[in-house]
PyMOL commands that place a pseudoatom at each C-alpha (Angstrom):
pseudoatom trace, name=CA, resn=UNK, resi=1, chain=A, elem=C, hetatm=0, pos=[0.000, 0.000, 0.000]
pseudoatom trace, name=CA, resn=UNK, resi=2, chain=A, elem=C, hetatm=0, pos=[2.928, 1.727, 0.943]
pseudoatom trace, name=CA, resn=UNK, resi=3, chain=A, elem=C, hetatm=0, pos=[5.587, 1.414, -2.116]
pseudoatom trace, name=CA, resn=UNK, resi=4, chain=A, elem=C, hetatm=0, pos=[9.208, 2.246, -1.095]
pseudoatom trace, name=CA, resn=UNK, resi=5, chain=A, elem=C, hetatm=0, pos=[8.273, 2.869, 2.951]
pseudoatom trace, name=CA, resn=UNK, resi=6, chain=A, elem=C, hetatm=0, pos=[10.687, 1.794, 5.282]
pseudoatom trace, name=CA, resn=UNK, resi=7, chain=A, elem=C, hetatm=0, pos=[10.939, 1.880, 9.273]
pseudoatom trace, name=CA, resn=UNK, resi=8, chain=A, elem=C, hetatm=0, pos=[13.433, 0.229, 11.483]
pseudoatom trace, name=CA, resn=UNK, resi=9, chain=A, elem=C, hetatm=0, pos=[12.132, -2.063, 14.614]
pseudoatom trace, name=CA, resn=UNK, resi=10, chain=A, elem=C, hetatm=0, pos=[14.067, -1.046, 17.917]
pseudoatom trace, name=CA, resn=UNK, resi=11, chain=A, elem=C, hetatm=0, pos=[14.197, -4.182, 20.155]
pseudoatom trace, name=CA, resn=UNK, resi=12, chain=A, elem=C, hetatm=0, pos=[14.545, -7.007, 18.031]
pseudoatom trace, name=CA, resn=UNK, resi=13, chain=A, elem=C, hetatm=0, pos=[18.681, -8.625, 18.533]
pseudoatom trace, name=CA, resn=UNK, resi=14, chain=A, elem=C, hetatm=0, pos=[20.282, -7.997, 15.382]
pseudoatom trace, name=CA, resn=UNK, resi=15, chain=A, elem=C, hetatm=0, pos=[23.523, -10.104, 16.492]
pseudoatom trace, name=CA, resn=UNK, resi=16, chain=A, elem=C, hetatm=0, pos=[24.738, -12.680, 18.679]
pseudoatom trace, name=CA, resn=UNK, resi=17, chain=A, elem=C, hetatm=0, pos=[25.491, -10.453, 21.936]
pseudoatom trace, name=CA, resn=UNK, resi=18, chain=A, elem=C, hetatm=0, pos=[22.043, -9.064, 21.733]
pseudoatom trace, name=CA, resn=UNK, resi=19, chain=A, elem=C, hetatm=0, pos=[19.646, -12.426, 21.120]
pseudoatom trace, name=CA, resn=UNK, resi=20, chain=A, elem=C, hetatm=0, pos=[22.530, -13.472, 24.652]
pseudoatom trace, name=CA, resn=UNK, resi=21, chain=A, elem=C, hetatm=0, pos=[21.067, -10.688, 26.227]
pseudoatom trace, name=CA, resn=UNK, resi=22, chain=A, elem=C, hetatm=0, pos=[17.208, -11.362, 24.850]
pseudoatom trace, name=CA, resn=UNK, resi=23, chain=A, elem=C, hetatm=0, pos=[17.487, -15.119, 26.451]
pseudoatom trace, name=CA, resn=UNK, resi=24, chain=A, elem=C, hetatm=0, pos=[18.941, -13.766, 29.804]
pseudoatom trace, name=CA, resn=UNK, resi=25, chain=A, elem=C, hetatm=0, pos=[15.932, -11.085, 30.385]
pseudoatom trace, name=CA, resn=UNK, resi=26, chain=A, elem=C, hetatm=0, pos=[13.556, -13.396, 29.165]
pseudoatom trace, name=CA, resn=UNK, resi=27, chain=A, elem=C, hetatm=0, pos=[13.208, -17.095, 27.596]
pseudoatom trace, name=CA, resn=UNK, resi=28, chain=A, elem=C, hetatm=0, pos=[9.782, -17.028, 26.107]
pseudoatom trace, name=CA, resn=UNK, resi=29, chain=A, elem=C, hetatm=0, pos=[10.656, -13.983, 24.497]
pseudoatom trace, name=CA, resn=UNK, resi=30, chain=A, elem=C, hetatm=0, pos=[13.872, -15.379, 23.087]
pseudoatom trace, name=CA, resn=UNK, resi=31, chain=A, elem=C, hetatm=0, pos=[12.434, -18.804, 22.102]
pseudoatom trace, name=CA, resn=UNK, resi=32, chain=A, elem=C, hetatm=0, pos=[9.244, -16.763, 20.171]
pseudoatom trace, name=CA, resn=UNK, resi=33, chain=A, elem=C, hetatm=0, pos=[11.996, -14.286, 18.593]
pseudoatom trace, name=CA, resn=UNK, resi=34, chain=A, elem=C, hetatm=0, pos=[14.331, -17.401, 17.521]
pseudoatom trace, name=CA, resn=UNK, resi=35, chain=A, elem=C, hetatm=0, pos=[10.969, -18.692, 15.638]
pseudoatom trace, name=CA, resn=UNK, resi=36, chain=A, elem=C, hetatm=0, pos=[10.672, -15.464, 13.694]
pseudoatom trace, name=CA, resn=UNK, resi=37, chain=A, elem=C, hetatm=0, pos=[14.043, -16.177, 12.275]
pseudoatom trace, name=CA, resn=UNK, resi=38, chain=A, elem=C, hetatm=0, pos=[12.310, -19.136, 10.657]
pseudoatom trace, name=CA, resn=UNK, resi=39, chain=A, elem=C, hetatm=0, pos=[10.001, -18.163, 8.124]
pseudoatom trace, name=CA, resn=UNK, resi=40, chain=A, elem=C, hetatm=0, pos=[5.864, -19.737, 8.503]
pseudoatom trace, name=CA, resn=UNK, resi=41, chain=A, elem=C, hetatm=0, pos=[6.971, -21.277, 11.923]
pseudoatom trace, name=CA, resn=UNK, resi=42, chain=A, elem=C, hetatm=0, pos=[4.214, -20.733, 14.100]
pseudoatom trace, name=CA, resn=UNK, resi=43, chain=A, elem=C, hetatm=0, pos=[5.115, -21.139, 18.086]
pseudoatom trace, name=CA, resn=UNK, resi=44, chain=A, elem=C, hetatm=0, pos=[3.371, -24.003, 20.095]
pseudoatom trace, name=CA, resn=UNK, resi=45, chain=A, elem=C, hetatm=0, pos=[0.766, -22.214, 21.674]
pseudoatom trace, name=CA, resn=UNK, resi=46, chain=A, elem=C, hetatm=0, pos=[-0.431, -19.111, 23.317]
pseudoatom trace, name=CA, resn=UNK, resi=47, chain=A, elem=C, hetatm=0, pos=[-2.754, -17.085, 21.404]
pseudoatom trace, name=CA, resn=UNK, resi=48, chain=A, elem=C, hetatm=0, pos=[-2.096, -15.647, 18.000]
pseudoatom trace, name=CA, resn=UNK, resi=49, chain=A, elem=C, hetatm=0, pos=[-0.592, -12.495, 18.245]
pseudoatom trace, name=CA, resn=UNK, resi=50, chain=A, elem=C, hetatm=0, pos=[0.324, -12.301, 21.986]
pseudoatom trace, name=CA, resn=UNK, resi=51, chain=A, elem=C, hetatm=0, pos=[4.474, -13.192, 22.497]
pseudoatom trace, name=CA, resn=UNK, resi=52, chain=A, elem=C, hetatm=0, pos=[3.161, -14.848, 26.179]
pseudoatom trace, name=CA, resn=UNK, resi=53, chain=A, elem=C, hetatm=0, pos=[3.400, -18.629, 24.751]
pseudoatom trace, name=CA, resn=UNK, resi=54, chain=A, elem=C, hetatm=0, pos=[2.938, -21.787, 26.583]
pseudoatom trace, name=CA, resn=UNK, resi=55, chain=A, elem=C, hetatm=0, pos=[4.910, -21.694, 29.478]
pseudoatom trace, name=CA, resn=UNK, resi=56, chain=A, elem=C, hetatm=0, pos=[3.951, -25.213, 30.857]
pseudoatom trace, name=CA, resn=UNK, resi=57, chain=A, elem=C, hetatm=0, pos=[5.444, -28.817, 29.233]
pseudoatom trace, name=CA, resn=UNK, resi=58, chain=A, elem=C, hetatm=0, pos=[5.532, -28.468, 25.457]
pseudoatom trace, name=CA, resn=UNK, resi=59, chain=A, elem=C, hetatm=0, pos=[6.731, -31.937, 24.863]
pseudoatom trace, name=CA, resn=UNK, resi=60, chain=A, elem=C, hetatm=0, pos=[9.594, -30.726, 23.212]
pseudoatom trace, name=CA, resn=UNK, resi=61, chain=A, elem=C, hetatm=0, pos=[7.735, -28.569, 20.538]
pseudoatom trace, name=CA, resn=UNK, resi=62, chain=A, elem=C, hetatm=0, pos=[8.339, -25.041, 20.740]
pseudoatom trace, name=CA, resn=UNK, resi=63, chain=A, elem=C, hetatm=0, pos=[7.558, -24.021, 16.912]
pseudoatom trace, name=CA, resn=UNK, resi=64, chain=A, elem=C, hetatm=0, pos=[5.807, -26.113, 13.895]
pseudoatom trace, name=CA, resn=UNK, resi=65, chain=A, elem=C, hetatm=0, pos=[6.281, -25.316, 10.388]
pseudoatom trace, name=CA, resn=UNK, resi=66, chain=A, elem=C, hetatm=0, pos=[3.618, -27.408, 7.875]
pseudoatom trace, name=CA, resn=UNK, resi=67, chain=A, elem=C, hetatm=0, pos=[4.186, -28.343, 4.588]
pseudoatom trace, name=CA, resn=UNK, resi=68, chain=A, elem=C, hetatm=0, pos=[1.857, -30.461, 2.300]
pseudoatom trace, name=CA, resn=UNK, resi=69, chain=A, elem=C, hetatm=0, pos=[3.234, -33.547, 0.863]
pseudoatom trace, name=CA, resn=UNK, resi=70, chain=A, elem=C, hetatm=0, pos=[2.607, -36.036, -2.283]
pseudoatom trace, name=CA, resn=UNK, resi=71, chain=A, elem=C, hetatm=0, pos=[-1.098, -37.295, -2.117]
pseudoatom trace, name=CA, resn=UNK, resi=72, chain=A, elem=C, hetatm=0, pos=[-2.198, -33.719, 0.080]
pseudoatom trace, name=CA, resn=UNK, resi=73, chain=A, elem=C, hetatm=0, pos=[-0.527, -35.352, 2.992]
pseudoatom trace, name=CA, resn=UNK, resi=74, chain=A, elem=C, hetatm=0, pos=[-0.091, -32.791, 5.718]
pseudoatom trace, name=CA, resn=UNK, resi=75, chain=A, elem=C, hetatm=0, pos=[3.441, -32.887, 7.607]
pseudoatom trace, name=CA, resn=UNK, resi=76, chain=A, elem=C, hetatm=0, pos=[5.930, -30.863, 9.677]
pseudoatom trace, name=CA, resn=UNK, resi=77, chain=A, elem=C, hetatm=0, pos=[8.828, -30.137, 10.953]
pseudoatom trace, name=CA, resn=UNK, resi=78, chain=A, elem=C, hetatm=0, pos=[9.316, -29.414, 14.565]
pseudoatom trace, name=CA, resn=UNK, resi=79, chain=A, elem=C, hetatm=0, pos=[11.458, -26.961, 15.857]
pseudoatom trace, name=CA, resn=UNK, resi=80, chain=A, elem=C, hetatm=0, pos=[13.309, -26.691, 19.304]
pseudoatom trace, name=CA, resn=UNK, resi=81, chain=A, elem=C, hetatm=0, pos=[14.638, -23.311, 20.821]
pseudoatom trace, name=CA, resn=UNK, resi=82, chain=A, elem=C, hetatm=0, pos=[17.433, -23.425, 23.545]
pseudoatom trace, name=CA, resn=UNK, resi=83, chain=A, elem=C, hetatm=0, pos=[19.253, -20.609, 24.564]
pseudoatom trace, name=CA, resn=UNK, resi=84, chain=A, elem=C, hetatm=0, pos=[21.154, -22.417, 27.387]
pseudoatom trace, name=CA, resn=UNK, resi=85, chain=A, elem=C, hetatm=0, pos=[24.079, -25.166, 27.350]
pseudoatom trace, name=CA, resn=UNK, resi=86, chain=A, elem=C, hetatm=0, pos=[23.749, -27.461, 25.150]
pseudoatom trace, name=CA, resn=UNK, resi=87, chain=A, elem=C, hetatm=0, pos=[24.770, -31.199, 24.670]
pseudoatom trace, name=CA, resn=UNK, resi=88, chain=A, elem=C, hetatm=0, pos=[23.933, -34.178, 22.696]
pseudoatom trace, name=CA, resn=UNK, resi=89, chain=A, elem=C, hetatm=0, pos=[21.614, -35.542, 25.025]
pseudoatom trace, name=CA, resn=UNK, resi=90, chain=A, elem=C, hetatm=0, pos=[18.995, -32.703, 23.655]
pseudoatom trace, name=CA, resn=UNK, resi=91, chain=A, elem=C, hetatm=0, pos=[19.597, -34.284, 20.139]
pseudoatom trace, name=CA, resn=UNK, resi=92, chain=A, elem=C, hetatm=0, pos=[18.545, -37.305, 20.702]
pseudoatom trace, name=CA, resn=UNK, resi=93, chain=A, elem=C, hetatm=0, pos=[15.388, -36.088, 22.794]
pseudoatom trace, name=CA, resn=UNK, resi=94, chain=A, elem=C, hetatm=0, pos=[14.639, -34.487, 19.272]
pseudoatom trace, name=CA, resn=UNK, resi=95, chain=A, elem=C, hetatm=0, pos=[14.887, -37.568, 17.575]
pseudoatom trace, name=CA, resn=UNK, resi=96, chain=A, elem=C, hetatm=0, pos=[12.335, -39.245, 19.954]
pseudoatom trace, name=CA, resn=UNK, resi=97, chain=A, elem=C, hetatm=0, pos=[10.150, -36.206, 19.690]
pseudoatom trace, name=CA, resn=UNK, resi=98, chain=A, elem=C, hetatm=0, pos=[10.367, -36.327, 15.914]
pseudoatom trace, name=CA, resn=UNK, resi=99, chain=A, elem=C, hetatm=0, pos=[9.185, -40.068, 16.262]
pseudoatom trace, name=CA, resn=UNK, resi=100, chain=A, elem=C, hetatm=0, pos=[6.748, -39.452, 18.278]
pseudoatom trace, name=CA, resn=UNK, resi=101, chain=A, elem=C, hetatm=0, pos=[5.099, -36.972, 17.235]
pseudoatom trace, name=CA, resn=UNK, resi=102, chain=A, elem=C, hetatm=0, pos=[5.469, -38.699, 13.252]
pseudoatom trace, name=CA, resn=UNK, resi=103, chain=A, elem=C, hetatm=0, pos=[6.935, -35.501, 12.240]
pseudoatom trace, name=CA, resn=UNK, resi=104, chain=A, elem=C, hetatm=0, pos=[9.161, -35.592, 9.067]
pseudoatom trace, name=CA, resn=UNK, resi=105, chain=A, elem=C, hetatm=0, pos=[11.994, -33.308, 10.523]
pseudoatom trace, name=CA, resn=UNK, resi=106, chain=A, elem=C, hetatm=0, pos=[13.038, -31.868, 13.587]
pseudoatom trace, name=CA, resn=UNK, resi=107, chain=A, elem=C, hetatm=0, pos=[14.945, -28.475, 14.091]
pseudoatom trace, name=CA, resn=UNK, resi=108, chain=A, elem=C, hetatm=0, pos=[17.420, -27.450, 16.840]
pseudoatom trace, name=CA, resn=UNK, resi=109, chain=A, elem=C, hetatm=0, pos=[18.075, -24.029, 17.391]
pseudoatom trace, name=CA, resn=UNK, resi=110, chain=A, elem=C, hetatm=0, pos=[20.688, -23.030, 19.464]
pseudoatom trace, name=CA, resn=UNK, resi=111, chain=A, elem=C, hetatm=0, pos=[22.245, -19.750, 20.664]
pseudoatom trace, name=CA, resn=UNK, resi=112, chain=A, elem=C, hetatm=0, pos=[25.129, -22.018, 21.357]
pseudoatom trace, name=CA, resn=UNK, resi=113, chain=A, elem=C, hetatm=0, pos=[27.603, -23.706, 18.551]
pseudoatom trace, name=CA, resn=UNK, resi=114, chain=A, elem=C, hetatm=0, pos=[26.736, -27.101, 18.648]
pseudoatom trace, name=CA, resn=UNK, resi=115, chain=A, elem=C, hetatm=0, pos=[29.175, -29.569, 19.800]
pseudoatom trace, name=CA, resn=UNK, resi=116, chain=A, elem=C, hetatm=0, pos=[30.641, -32.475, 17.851]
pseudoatom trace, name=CA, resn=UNK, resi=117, chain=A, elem=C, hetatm=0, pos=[28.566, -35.459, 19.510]
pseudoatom trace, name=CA, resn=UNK, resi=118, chain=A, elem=C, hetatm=0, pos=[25.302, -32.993, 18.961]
pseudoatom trace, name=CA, resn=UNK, resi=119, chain=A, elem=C, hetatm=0, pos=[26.315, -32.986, 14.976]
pseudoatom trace, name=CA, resn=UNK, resi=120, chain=A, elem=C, hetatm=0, pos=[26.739, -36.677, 15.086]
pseudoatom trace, name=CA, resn=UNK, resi=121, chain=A, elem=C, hetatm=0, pos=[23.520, -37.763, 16.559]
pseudoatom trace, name=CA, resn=UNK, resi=122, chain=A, elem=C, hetatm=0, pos=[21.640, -35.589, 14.295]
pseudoatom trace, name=CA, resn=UNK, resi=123, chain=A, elem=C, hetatm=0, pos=[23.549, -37.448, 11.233]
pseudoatom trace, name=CA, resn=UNK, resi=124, chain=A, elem=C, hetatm=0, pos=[22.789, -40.632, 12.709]
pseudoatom trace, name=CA, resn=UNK, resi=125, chain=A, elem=C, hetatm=0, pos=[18.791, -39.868, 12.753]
pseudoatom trace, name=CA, resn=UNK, resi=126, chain=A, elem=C, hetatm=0, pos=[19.245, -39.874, 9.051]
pseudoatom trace, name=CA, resn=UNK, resi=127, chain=A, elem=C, hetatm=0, pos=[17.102, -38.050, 6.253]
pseudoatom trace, name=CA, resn=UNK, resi=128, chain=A, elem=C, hetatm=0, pos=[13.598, -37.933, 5.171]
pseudoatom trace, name=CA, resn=UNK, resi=129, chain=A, elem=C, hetatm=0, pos=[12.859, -38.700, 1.565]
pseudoatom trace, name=CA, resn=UNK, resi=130, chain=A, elem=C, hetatm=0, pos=[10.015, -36.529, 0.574]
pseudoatom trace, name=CA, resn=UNK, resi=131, chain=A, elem=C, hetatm=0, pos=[8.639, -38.387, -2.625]
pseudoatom trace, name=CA, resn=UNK, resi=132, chain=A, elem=C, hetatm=0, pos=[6.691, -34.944, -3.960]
pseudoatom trace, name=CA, resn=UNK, resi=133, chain=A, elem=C, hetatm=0, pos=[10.125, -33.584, -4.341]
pseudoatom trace, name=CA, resn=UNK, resi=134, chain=A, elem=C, hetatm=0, pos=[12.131, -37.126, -4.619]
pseudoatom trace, name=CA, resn=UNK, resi=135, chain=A, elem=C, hetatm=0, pos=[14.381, -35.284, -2.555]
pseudoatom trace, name=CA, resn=UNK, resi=136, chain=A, elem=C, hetatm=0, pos=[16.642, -36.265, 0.940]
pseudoatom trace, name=CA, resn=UNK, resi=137, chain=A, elem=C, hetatm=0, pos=[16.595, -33.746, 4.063]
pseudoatom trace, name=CA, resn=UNK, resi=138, chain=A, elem=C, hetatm=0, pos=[18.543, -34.218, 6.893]
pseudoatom trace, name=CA, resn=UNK, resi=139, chain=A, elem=C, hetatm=0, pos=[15.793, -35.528, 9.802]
pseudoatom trace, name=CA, resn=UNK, resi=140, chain=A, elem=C, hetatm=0, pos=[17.637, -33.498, 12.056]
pseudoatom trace, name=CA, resn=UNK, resi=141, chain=A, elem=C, hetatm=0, pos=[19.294, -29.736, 11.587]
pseudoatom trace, name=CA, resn=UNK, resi=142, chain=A, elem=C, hetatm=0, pos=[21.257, -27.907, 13.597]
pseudoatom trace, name=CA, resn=UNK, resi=143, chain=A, elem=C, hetatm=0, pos=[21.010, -24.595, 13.203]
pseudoatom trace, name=CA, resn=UNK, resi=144, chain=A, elem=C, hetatm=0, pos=[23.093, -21.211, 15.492]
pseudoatom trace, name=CA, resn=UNK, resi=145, chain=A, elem=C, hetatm=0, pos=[21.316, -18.188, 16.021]
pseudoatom trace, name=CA, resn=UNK, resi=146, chain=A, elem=C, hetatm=0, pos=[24.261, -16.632, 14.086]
pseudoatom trace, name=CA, resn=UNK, resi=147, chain=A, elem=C, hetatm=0, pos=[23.740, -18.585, 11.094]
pseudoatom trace, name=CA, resn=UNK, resi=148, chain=A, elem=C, hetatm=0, pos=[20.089, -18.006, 11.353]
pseudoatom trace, name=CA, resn=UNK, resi=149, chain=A, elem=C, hetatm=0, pos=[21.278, -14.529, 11.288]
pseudoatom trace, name=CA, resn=UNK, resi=150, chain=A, elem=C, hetatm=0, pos=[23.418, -14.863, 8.273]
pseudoatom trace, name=CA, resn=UNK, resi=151, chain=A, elem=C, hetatm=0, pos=[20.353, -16.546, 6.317]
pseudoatom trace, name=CA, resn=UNK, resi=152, chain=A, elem=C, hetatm=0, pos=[20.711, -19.702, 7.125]
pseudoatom trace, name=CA, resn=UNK, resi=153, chain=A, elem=C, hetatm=0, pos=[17.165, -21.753, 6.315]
pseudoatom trace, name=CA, resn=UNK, resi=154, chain=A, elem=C, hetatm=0, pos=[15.848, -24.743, 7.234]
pseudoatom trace, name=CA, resn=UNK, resi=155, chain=A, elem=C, hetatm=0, pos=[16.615, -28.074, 4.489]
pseudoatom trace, name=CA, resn=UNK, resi=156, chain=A, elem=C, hetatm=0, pos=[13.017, -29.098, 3.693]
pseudoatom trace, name=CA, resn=UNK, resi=157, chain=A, elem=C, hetatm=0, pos=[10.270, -29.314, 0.933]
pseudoatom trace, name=CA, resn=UNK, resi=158, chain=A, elem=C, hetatm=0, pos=[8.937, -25.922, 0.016]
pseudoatom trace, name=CA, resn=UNK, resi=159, chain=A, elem=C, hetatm=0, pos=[5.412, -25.016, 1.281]
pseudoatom trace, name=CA, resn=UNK, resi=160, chain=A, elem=C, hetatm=0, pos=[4.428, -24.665, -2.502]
pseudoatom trace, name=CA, resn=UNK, resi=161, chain=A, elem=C, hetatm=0, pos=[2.325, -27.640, -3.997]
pseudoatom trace, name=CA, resn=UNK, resi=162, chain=A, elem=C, hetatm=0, pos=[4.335, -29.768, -6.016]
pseudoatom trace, name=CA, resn=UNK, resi=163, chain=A, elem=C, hetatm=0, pos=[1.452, -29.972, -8.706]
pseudoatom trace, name=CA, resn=UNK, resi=164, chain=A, elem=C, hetatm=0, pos=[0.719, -27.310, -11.366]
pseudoatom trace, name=CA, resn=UNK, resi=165, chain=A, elem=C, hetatm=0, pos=[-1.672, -24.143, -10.518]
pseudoatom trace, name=CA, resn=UNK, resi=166, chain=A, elem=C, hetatm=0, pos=[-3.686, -22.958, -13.434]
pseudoatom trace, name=CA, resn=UNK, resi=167, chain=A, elem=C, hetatm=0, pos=[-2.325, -19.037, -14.611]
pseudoatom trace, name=CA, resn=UNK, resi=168, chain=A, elem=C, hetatm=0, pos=[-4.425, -15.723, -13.044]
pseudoatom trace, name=CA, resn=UNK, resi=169, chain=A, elem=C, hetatm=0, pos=[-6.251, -14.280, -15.642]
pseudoatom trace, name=CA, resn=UNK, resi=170, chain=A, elem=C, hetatm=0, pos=[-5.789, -10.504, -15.486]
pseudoatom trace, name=CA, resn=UNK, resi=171, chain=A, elem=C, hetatm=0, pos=[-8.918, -8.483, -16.074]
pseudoatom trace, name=CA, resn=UNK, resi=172, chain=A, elem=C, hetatm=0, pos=[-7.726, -5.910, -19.096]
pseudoatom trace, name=CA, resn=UNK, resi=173, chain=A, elem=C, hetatm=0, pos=[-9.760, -3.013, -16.967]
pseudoatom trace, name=CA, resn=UNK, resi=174, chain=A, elem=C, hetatm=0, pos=[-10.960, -3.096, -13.305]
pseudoatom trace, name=CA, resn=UNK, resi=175, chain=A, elem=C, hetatm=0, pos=[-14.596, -1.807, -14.459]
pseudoatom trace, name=CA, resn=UNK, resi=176, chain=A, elem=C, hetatm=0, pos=[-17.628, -3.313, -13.550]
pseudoatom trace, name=CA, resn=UNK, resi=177, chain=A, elem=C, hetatm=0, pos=[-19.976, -4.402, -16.033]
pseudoatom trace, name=CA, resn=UNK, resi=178, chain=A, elem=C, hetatm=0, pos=[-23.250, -3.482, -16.058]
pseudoatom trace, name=CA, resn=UNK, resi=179, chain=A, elem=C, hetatm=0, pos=[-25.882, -5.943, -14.891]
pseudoatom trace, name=CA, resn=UNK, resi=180, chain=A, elem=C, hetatm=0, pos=[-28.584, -4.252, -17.622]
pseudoatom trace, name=CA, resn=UNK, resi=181, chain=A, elem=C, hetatm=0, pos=[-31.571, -3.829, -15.596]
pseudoatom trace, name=CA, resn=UNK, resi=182, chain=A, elem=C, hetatm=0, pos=[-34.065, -1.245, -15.945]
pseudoatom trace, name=CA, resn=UNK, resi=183, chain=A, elem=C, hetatm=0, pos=[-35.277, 1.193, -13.338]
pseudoatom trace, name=CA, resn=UNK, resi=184, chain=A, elem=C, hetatm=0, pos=[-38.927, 2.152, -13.492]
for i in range(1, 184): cmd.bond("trace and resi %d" % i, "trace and resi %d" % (i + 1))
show_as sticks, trace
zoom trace
């Protein structure tokens, strides 16, 4: 509506030091900002709009991010936030949370760099094969706040349908035709 507008948001951590100091004034607030790095996940929880969350037992789910797969089969990909230490024991807890929950992937987010065992338990969980795409994603990612930062994205089918959309058809002129009734 606005062509060529900009603004800048005051608040939001724009580095590493500042999503440190996000997570030590406040955790929710972190884990809902370290979603927003992740574009269409949605946090687990709390009502749309409000940054409050679910502060009880998630399971292990902070965020979900759907995607539709071959057949119209609905799936997703899970996503963890910790801004603490981290170690490979919360690895494989995201494995079993990916299996039980039947998810396709599972995400780790970390404010941390993740250490050597982490990285090898999330290359032992293997890949999923989406067969829309006929295409291999690692079951579990790893993924820094920093590289989220630096563009890093998440390795998994796009949210587009795999099958072919018919074209728009433009309308040459946005008049309205005339219905041809008579008044009188």
């Amino acid at each position: 509506m606005f062509p060529g507008i900009t603004f800048k948001v005051v608040g939001e951590p724009r580095d590493v030091a500042s999503a440190r100091q996000l997570a030590n004034e406040g955790r929710y607030q972190f884990q809902w900002w370290a979603l927003s790095l992740l574009p269409h996940a949605r946090p687990l929880g709390g009502q749309q709009g409000s940054r409050e969350g679910k502060k009880g037992s998630d399971k292990g789910i902070d965020g979900v991010i759907a995607f539709i797969e071959a057949g119209g089969i609905a799936k997703r990909v899970l996503v963890q936030v910790k801004s603490g230490h981290v170690k490979s024991g919360d690895i494989r807890d995201l494995v079993g949370t990916v299996q039980r929950e039947q998810a396709a992937i599972g995400v780790f987010i970390t404010l941390e760099k993740p250490s050597q065992d982490m990285k090898t338990e999330a290359a032992i969980a293997g890949y999923y094969h989406s067969e829309a795409w006929n295409k291999d994603y690692p079951r579990i990612q790893i993924l820094t706040i920093d590289e989220l930062l630096h563009g890093a994205e998440v390795k998994m089918p796009p949210q587009l349908s795999p099958f072919k959309k018919a074209q728009r058809v433009e309308q040459p002129d946005a008049l309205q035709g005339e219905l041809g009734l008579s008044i009188g």
